[in-house]
C-alpha positions in Angstrom: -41.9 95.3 50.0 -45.4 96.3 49.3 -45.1 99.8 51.3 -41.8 100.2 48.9 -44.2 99.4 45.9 -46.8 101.3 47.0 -44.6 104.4 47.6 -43.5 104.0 44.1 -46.5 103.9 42.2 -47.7 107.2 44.4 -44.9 109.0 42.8 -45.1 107.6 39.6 -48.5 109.0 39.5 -48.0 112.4 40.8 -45.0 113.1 38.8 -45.1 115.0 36.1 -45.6 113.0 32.6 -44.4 116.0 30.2 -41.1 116.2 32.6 -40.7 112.0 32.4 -41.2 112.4 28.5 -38.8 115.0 28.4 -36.4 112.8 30.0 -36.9 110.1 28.2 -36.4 111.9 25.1 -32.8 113.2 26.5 -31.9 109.5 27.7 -32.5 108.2 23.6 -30.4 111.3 22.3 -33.4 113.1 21.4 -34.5 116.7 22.1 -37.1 117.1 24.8 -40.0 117.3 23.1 -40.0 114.6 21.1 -40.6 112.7 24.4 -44.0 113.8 23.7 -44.5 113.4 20.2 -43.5 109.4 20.7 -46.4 109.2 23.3 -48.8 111.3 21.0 -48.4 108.0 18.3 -49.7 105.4 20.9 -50.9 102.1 19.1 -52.3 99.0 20.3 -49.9 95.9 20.7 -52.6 93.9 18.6 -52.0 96.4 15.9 -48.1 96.5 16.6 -47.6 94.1 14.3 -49.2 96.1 10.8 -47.8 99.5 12.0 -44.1 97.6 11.4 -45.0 96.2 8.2 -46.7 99.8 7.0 -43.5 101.7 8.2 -41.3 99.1 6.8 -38.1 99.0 6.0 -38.1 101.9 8.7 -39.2 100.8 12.4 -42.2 102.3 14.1 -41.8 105.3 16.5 -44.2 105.9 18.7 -45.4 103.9 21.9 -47.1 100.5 22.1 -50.1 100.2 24.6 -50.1 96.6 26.9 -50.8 94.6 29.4 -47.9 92.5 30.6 -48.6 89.3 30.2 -45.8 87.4 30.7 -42.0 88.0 31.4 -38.4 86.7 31.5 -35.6 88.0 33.5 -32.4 86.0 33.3 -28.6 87.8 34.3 -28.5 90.6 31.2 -31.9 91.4 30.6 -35.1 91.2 31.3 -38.1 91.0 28.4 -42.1 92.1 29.3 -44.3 90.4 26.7 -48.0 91.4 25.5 -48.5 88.1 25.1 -48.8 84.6 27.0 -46.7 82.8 24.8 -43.8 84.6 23.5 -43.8 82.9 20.1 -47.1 84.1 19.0 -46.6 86.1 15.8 -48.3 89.6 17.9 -46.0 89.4 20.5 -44.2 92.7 21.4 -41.1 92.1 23.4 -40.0 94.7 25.7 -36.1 94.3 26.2 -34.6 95.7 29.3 -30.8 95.1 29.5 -28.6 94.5 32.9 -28.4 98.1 33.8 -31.6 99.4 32.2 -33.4 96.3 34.7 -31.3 98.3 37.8 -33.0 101.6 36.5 -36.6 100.3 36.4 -36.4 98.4 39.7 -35.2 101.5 41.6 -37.3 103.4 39.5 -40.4 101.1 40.4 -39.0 100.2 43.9 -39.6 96.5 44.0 -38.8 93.7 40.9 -40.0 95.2 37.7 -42.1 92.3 36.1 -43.7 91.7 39.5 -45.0 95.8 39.8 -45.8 94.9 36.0 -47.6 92.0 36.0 -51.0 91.6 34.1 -50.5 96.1 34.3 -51.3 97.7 31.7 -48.6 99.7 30.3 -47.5 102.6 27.4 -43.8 101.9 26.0 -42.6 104.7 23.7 -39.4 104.1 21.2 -39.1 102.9 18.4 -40.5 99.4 17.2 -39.3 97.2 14.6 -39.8 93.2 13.7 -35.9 91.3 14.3 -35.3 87.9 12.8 -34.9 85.1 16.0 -34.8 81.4 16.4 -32.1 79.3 14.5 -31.3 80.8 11.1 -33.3 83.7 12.1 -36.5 81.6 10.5 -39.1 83.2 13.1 -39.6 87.3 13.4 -40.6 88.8 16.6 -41.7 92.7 17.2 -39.0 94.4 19.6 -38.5 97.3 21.4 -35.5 98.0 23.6 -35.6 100.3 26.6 -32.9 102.3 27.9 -34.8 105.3 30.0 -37.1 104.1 32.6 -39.1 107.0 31.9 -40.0 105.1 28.4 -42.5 103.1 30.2 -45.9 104.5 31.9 -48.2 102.4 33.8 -52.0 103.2 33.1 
């Protein structure tokens, strides 16, 4: 397991990031190059939460910048947070569905949230603050992956 790990992050970091961007872009629908031009508009996840209301009623497109701090996996997704506490109003949730969760663990080579862990991470897409809880009477910032090459560990 940690050999597989290992052997993952190696190619992860000699791979080429303009060729993962490009095919990130092609996995969202998007020419090539904006792969790029998301990871050229990299925030902070503490400021994720004042980009959204700037760019509002449009979502934020760019990439977030953070450190996994906690995670949830259950049988259709799997959700990497910035912060401890998933409720904390600066919280950016990460949502991985069913298959994306396949992609990233053969992508990574090992469970995804474990390789992620307290990493430090660069998610590009396109960000916006969804109503959750009963009622929808709490708002949480979300991004949903569906290219493995969206995420970059630092």
């Amino acid at each position: 397991m940690i050999l597989t790990a290992f052997s993952a992050l190696l190619a992860m970091v000699v791979a080429d990031p303009a060729e993962d961007r490009a095919k990130m872009a092609e996995a969202m629908g998007m020419p090539a190059e904006v792969g790029e031009q998301l990871f050229a508009r990299e925030i902070p996840a503490e400021q994720a939460k004042a980009y959204v209301e700037a760019s509002a009623p449009d979502p934020f497109v760019g990439a977030v910048r953070m450190t996994v701090r906690s995670s949830h996996r259950n049988d259709n997704r799997l959700i990497l947070n910035s912060e401890r506490d998933f409720r904390d109003p600066l919280n950016v949730g990460i949502y991985i569905d069913e298959d994306g969760m396949k992609m990233l663990d053969r992508h990574f080579g090992g469970v995804t949230e474990t390789i992620l862990a307290d990493r430090t991470i660069v998610v590009a897409g396109v960000l916006a603050e969804v109503p959750t809880g009963r009622n929808g009477q709490f708002t949480q910032l979300r991004m949903v992956i569906v290219s493995p090459y969206q995420i970059e560990i630092q």
